[in-house]
C-alpha positions in Angstrom: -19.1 18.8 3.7 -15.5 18.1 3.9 -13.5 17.7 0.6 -10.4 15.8 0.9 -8.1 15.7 -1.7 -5.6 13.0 -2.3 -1.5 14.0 -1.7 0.9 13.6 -5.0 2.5 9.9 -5.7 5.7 10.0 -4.9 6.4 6.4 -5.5 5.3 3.7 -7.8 6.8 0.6 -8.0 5.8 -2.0 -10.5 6.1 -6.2 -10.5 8.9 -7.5 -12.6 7.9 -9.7 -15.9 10.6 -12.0 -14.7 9.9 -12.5 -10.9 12.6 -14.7 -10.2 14.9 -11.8 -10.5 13.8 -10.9 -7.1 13.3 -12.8 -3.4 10.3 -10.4 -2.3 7.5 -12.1 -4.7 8.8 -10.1 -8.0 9.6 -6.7 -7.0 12.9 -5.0 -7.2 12.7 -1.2 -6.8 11.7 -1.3 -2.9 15.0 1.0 -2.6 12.7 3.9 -4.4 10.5 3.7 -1.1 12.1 5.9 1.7 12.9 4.2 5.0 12.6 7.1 7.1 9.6 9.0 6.2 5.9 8.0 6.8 2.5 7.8 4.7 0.1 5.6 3.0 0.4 2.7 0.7 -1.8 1.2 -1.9 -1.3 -2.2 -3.1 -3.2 -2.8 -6.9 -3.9 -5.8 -8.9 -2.8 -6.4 -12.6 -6.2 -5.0 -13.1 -5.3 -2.0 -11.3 -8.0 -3.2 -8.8 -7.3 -1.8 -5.1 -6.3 -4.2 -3.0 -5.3 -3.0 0.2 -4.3 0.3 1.7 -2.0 0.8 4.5 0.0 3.6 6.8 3.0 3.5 8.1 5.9 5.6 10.1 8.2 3.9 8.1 7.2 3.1 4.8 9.7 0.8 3.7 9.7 -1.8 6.6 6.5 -1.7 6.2 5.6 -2.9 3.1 8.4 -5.5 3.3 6.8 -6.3 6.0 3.0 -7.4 4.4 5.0 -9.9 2.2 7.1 -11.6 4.8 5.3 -11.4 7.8 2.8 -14.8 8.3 0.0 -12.8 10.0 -0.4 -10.1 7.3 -3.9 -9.3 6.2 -1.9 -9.7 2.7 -0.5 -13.2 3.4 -3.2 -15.1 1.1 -3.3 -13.0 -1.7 0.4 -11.6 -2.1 1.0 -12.9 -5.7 -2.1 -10.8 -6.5 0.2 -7.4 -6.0 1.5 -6.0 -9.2 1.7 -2.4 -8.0 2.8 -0.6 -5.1 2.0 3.3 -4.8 3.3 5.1 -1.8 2.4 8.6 -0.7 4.7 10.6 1.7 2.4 11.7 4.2 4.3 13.0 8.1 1.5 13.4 10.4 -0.2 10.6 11.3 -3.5 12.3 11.5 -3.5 13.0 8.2 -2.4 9.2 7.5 -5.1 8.5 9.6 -7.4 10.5 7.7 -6.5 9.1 4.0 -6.4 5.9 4.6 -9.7 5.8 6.3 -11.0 7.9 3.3 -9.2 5.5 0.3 -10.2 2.5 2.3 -14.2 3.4 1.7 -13.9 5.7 -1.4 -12.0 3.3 -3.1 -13.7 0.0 -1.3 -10.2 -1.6 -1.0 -10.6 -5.6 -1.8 -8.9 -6.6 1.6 -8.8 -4.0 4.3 -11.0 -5.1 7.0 -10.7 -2.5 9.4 -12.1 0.8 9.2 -14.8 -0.2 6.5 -17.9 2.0 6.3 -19.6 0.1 3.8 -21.0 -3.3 4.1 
């Protein structure tokens, strides 16, 4: 059997109480979330339910991304995000890997793609 073990958070970013304070639906720390390195994100509910997970080899553009873009898997249900945890993770194999893992360990709300379960 193959144990996988999840990296260390590096980033957490939470919604602000007042989200007018911000133009990307009520966050304002995305300048905590490197630009130039890659890895997985997790996007929770107020519940702390998981959402969605995603990879990227730029975090930062990518997040942005699921709340601006109009054909996001996220598009419907961005208000729903009130916190963003990033890991730093370089190869993409091993991105590969733990997002394929969180996805179905995890049973992320949203992610349609590489779901084991049914």
């Amino acid at each position: 059997m193959i144990t996988i073990t999840m990296p260390a958070m590096d980033v957490s970013i939470e919604k602000q109480k007042n989200p007018q304070m911000s133009n990307i639906y009520g966050f304002t720390d995305f300048h905590l979330i490197t630009r130039e390195k890659g890895g997985i994100f997790l996007f929770y509910n107020d519940k702390q339910e998981l959402l969605f997970v995603g990879k990227a080899r730029k975090l930062r553009p990518r997040i942005k991304k699921h709340f601006e873009d109009t054909v996001s898997l996220m598009k419907n249900h961005r208000e729903e995000v009130a916190t963003i945890e990033v890991y730093i993770v370089e190869d993409p194999v091993e991105r590969e890997i733990y997002e394929t893992y969180i996805v179905n360990k995890y049973r992320a709300k949203y992610n349609v793609d590489k779901v084991l379960y049914k």
